[in-house]
Each structure stands twice: as C-alpha cells, then as structure tokens.
N, C-alpha and C positions, 0 to 999 in steps of 0.2 A: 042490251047488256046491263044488268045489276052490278052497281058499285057495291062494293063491301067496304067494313072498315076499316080504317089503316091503320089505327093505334093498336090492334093483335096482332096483326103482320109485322108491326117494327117491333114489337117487344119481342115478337119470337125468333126475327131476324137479328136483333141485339143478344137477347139471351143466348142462339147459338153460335155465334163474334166467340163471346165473352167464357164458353163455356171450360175454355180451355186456363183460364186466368183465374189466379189466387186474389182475396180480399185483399190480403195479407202484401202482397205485392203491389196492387194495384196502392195500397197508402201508403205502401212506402215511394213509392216514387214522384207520389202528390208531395207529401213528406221530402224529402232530397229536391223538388223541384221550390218550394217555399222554403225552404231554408239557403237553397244558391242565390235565390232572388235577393232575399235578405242581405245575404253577406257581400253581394258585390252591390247591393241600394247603398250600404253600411259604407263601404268603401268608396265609394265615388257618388256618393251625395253631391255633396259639393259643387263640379266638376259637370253633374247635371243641372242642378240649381243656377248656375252660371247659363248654360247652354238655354235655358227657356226664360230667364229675369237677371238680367249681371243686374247687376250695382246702377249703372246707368243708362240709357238706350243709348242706343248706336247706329240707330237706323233712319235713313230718311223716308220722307214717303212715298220715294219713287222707290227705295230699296222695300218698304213695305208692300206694296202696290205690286211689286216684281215678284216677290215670295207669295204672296197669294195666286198670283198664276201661277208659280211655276211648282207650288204641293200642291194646290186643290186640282189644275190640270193632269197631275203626275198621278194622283188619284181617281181623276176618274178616267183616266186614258189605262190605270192598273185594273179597274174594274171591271173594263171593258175584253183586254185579254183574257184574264183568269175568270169570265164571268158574266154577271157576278153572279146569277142563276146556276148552282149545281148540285151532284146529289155523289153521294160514294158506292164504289162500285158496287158492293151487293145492291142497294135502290136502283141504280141503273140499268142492274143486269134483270133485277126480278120484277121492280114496284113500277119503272116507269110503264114496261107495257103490260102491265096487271089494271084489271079491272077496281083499280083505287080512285077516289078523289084526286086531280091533278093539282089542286088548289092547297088540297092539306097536304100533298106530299113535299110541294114546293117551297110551302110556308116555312118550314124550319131553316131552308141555308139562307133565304131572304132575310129572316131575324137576325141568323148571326152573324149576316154579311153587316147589316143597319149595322147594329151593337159595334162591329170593327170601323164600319167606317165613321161611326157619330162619334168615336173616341178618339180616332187619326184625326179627324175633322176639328175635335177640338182642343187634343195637342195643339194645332198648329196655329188654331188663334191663340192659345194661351203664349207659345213663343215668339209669332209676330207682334202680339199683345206688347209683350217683356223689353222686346228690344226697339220699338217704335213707341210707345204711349208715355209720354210723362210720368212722372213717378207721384203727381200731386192728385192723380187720377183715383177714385174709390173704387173698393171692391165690388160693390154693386156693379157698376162701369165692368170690372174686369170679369165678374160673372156673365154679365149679361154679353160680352162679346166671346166670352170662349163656347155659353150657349148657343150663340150665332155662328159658332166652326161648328160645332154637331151639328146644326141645321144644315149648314151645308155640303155636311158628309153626308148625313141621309137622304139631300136633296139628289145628290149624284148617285146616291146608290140608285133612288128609283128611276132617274135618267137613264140609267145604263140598263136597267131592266126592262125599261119600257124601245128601249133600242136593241137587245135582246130578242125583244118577241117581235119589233118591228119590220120594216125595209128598208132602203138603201138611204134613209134618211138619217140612220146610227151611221153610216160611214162616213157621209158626208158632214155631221156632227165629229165626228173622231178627227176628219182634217183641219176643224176649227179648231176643237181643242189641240190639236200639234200645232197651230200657230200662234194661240196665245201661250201656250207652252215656253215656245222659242220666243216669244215676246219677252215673256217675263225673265230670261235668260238673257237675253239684251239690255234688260234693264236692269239685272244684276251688275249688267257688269260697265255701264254707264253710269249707275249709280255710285260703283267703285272709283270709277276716274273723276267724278267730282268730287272739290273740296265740301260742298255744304254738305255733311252726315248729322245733322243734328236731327233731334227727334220731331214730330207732328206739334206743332205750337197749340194748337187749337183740337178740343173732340167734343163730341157730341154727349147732351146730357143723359144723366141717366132716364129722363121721362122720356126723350125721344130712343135711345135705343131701346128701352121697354116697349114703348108702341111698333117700333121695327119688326123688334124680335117676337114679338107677340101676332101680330099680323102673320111673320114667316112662319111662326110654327103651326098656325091655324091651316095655312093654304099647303103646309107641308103638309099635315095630318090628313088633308082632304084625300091632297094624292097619293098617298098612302093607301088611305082607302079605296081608290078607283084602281091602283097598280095589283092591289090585292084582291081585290074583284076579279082584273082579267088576267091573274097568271095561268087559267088553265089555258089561255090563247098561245104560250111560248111551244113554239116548234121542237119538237123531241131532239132533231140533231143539231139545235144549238144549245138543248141543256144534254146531251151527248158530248159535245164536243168540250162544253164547260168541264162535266165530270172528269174526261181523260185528260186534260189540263190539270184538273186539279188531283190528280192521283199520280198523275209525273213531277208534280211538286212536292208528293212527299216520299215518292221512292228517291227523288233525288235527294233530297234531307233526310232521310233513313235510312239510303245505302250509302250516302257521300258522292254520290255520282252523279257532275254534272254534264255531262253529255249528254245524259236523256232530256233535261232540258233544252238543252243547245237543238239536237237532232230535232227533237217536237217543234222546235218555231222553225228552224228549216224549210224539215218538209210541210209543213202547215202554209209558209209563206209561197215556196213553191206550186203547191198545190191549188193555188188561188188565181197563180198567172196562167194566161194563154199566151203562151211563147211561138215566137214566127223564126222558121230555119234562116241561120244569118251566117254569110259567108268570116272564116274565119280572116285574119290580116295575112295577108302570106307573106310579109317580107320579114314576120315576126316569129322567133319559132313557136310549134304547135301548143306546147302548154303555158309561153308566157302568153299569145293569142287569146288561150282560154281563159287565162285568168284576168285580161281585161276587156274578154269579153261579158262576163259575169259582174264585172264592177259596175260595168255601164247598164249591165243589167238592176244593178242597185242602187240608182240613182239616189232614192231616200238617204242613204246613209251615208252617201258624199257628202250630199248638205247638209245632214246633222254633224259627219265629219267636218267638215268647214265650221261651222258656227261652233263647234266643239272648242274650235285652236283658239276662243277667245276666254276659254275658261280658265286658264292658268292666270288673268287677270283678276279673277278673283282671289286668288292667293298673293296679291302682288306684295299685304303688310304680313304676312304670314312670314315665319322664318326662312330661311335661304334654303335652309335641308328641302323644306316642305315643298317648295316652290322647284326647286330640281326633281326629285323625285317624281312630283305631279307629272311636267314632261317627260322624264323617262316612259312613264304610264302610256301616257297619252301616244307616247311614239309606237308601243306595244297596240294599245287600240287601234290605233291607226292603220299597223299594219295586219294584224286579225279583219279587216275588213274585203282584204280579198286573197283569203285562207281559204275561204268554203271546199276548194277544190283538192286540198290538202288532207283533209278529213276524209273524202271519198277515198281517194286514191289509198289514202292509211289501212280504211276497214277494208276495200276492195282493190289491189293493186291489178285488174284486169286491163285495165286502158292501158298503163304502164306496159303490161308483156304483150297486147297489140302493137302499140308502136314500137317497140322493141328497141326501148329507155331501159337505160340503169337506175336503180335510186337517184346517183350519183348525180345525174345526167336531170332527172325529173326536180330535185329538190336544188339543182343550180336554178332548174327556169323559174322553180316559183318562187326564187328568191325575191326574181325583179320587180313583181307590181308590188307587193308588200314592203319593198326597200325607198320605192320611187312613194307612194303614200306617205310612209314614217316621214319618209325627209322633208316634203312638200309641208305636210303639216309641222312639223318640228324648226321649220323656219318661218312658218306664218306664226307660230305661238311666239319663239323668240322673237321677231319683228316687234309683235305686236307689245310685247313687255319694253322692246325697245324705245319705241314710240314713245309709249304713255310715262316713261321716267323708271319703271320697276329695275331697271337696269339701269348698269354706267353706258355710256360710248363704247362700241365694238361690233369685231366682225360675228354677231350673232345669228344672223342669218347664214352664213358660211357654216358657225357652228351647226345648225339647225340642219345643213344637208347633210352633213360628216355623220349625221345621227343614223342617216337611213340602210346601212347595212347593219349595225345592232340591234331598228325596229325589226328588220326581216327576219334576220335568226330569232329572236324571240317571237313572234308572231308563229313561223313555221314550225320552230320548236314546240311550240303549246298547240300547234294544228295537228301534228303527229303524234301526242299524247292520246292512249288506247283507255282503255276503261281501267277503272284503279284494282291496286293489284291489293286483295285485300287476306293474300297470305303471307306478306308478310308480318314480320315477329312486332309484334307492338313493344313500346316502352312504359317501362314504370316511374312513374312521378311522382313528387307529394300528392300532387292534386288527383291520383287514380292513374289508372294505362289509356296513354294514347296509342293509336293507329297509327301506324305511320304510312300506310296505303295513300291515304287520303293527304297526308302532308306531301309525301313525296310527290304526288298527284299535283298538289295544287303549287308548288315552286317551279316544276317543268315550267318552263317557258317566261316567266320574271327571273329566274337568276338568270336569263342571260342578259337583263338589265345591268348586270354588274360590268358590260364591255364601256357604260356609258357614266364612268367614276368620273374622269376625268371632265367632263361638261358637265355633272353633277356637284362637281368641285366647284368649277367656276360659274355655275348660278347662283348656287350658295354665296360665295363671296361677292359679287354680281361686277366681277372684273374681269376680261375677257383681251387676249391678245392673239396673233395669228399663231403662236408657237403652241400655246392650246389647242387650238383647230388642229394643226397637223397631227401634234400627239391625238387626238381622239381622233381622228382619221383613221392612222395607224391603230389604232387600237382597236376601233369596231372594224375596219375592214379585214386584221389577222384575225381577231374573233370570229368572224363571220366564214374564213375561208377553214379555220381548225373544226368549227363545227360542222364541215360541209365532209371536211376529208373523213372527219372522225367519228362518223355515225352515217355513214353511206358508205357504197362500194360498188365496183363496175361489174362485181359477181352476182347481184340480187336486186328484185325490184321492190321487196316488201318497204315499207316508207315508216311504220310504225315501228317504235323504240323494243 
C-alpha cells in the first residue's frame, strides 16, 4: 500500500469543516474571546497575583514537596484518561485508516498536548515557586525552576504516550502515580497541622539549577525524539478510544451536558471489569442489596472516599462559611458514590416494573447506602477537625451522623436529574442571555444542601451543642422524608424528575 500525503487530505478536510463559516464571524468571536480575557485579567489581577507570589511564602517544604505530587501526579494521571494521543472525529473517522503517514497524522495532537502540558507544567513551579522560595531568591533562580515545571510537563506527556502505545506496564505506572498522589494529599494535610510553615531556608544556585535543567532538557529532547520516531507503533483503539473521550469533552462543554461525561467513564469503567455472579444479601431488601453490592464493587473510591474526610483539614484557617460548606460538599460527594444505580433506574425504570416497586418504594431503598456513607464520612471529617483543634469541644461527631439523611436526598436528588432541558426560556442580563437549562441542571441536587443550615451555622461559628444536633436532625431528617413524598408516588415507577 502507497502512502500519500496528509497535508492535501487535512487542508481539504479543514476547508470543508469550515465551508459553512464566515471570516467575519470567525474574528469576531477571536475578538469577544480576547477582549473577556482582558476584562476579567483587568478585574482580578490582583487576586491572581496573590494566588502564584503573595507578599510572603507560606509554605513549608513538606507543604511544597506535597504540591508537587499532588499537580504533577494529577497531571499525568489527567493525561493518561483524556489521552494524551488523539485525533477529532473527521481524522478518526477518515485519516486513521487511510493510507496516510501514522507519524505525521499523530504529530499534531502530540505538539499540542506538549504546548498544554509545558505551560500547566510551568504554572505550577512558578506558584510553588511564590509560596515556598524566599523572596531574596533571583530571577534567573525563578526562571530557571519554572523552566524545570515545563520540563516536567513535557516529561509526562511523553510518559503517557509512550504508556499509550505500551503494555500493562502504563497501568501498573497509573497505580504508582495514585499513590504518590494520595501521598502528596497526606502531606498537605500534615503539613497543615504543623506549626513550622515557614518557607525553604536554603536553595540551590543558580549555576547548579542551570546544569540541572540543562541536562534535563537535553535527555528530554532525546526522548522526544525517540517518542516521535515510534508513534506510528500506537494501537488504533487506543488513539480511538482517546479521540471519543476527547469529543465527549466537548459535546459536554458545548451542549452543557454532563452526563455524557459521567455516562463515558461509567461505562468505560465497567467495561474493563470481569464481574463473577454474587449472591445478593437477603435479609436486605433487593435495591438497598444492590446498592451495596456495587459499593463493594468500588472499592477505589471508598478509599479515596476515606482519605477524602481529611481534606476539609485543609480548610482548617479558612473562614467558618468556607469550612461548613466544604463539608456539606463533601457529604453530597460522599453520598453520589453509591448512586450509579439511580441513574439506571432514571433512564431505564424496567427493573423497577420487574420487581413490581413504586418510585416511592425504589427511591426509599436507595436512600440508605448513600445516607449511611454521607454520615460515616461527615463524622470522620468533623472528628478529625475535632482532634486537630479547627474546632471548639463538642458533640461533632453526633453532628456528623444527623448529616446523613440530607447527604442522601442530595446525592439521589442529582442521580435522578435527566439531561438539561434546554427549552427553556433563557434570561437577559447585562452581561448577554443566560440559559437557564443548564443552571437549573446544575443546582438539582446542591440545593438540597440547604437542609444542612443548621450545622453550617455551627462550623462556622465552631461552637457546637447537643440542641444543635437534634435541630439538624429534625431538619435533614423532615427534609429528607418531604423529598421522598414529594416527587414520588405509589402510582408510577418512572424515578427521573
């Protein structure tokens, strides 16, 4: 087979995208797009300025040491889902199995991928930079280590590429990276509970970071060069599987709809396991059964949920508001964790008229694992503030269970949300017309955050007595039963709103 070449194929493939689109349009909206940028740089300069160099560091060098796992892990464990090899649908559908170059077709998302991640990459030295490095430190010094985050954004892009076209040795690389991950996660938040936050006493000259980074960029460029030698080795159905990833990322950001997100790693995750018929619990009934039979089927994200409940310790100097709400969040998270079945039953209520359930009857059982989670966690996170002082004396752990009927409704609540309704009548603003599809879409299931005022109240203030407890008791548990009577009924089994 004769390869042809690829740059007449993409120009004729661009040109006919494009043939439907005005100049005239197309700079306006470059135009409107550099002019927003500007006016909200304009507006909260500041406020960014602050967020990558305050005034003084603040960070230790175990809190620095912790933030480099936990963005550069978080980046290349991002690169690894979304990637980072992919092509857009027309190339997928036409150029991957056309008799083209597989090396020049591939070439182009590789560059752009490099380009995004050298720039993440060296974001995040410049703000670990800002908030750990002495202020006595030169610009050279601060060049030459934000240079060394690019290096290590592009180091991982081609890790991830070369794990990509690899074997089972990119998975087993992916479990390491989630452990220094949650490392670095740990050491945020031990870094918290100590008093020493002063900044790195001691750094490196600028003649040694020079030879560092000069070394790194050399042995980077090599494999660069070797990565780009054997892309035409990458297997078609995993830059297939990249591309539909990457084309459910932006129907989801161009229709507002995320469920097709949500649904894509579902079944993607599903589709990976080899599942063994398991007897359900019988003294349990059938749907609350199922729903933790499915938790245990999710082991991962128990113990990401468990090591989760220590992150509201990082909010501990944060304002009161800040630090309640986080928990409320987290209680909602918590309980979304064993929802999946909720979402079935919504698009498809056929199991429901099998067993011959009411809504009424289906959306009591799956209250339970999702109420029994929120509370579980919602009192390891308040303990654990307890402990470390973020809190006064009290029964916070008590508060922490009383949470777990308003994690439920909120969790079920946003599991039963259908795809957005995007006929409804939008609003006029100063700022242009919003959508309201999409807003009402995305409050389903946080406003019923609002049954959880009450222990929102008292983190805030971080004073805490039993008479609190009962009132928030009474309060998510009425919430929890008005929501149950009040969007359900023993007439119907549909579950979606």
């Amino acid at each position: 087979m004769t390869a042809v070449p690829l740059a007449p194929v993409r120009r004729w493939i661009s040109r006919t995208q494009s043939s439907h689109r005005e100049r005239g349009a197309t700079l306006s909206s470059l135009y409107i797009g550099a002019l927003s940028i500007a006016i909200i740089g304009g507006m909260f300069h500041r406020q960014v300025a602050e967020v990558f160099w305050p005034p003084a560091p603040d960070a230790s060098a175990l809190a620095a040491g912790s933030l480099v796992a936990v963005i550069y892990g978080l980046l290349y464990l991002a690169l690894r889902r979304f990637g980072p090899l992919a092509l857009s649908r027309p190339a997928a559908s036409w150029l991957l199995p056309a008799p083209v170059s597989r090396r020049r077709l591939l070439l182009p998302s590789l560059r752009i991928t490099g380009i995004v991640a050298a720039a993440i990459g060296a974001t995040a030295a410049l703000a670990i930079t800002g908030h750990a490095a002495p202020r006595t430190e030169a610009a050279d010094e601060v060049a030459l280590l934000v240079g060394g985050g690019a290096l290590i954004g592009l180091t991982l892009v081609l890790i991830a590429t070369a794990a990509q076209a690899g074997g089972r040795w990119g998975e087993a690389l992916d479990r390491v990276v989630g452990l220094v991950f949650a490392a670095g996660l740990a050491g945020l938040v031990a870094a918290t509970t100590l008093d020493d936050a002063g900044s790195i006493s001691s750094w490196p000259s600028v003649t040694t970071l020079g030879v560092v980074v000069g070394v790194a960029a050399v042995v980077v460029l090599a494999a660069l060069a070797v990565v780009i030698r054997g892309l035409a080795a990458t297997p078609s159905d995993r830059i297939l599987e990249a591309s539909r990833t990457a084309g459910t990322l932006f129907d989801t950001a161009f229709g507002i709809e995320p469920s097709f997100l949500t649904d894509m790693i579902e079944r993607r995750y599903w589709a990976r396991r080899r599942l063994r018929s398991t007897t359900l619990f019988p003294r349990l009934p059938v749907l609350v059964a199922q729903d933790v039979l499915l938790t245990l089927r999710r082991r991962s994200r128990l113990l990401w949920l468990l090591l989760g409940a220590a992150l509201p310790v990082l909010l501990g100097s944060a304002p009161g508001w800040v630090l309640g709400g986080a928990v409320l969040v987290g209680c909602l998270v918590a309980g979304m964790t064993a929802t999946g079945n909720v979402k079935t039953d919504a698009g498809n209520p056929v199991l429901l008229r099998l067993l011959g359930l009411s809504s009424r009857q289906a959306v009591l059982q799956r209250l339970w694992v999702p109420g029994v989670l929120a509370a579980l966690w919602a009192a390891l996170a308040l303990t654990l503030l307890d402990v470390l002082g973020d809190l006064s004396s009290g029964p916070w752990w008590a508060l922490g269970l009383v949470l777990g009927p308003m994690g439920a409704a909120a969790a079920v609540h946003r599991a039963r949300v259908g795809f957005v309704r995007n006929e409804l009548l939008p609003l006029d603003t100063p700022m242009g017309t919003l959508s309201t599809g999409p807003l009402v879409n995305a409050v389903m299931g946080p406003d019923m955050l609002l049954l959880g005022i009450p222990a929102w109240i008292a983190i805030g203030q971080g004073r805490l007595d039993w008479s609190t407890v009962l009132i928030q008791a009474v309060i998510a548990g009425a919430g929890a039963r008005f929501y149950l009577v009040g969007t359900t009924g023993d007439d119907r089994t549909e579950l979606s709103h």
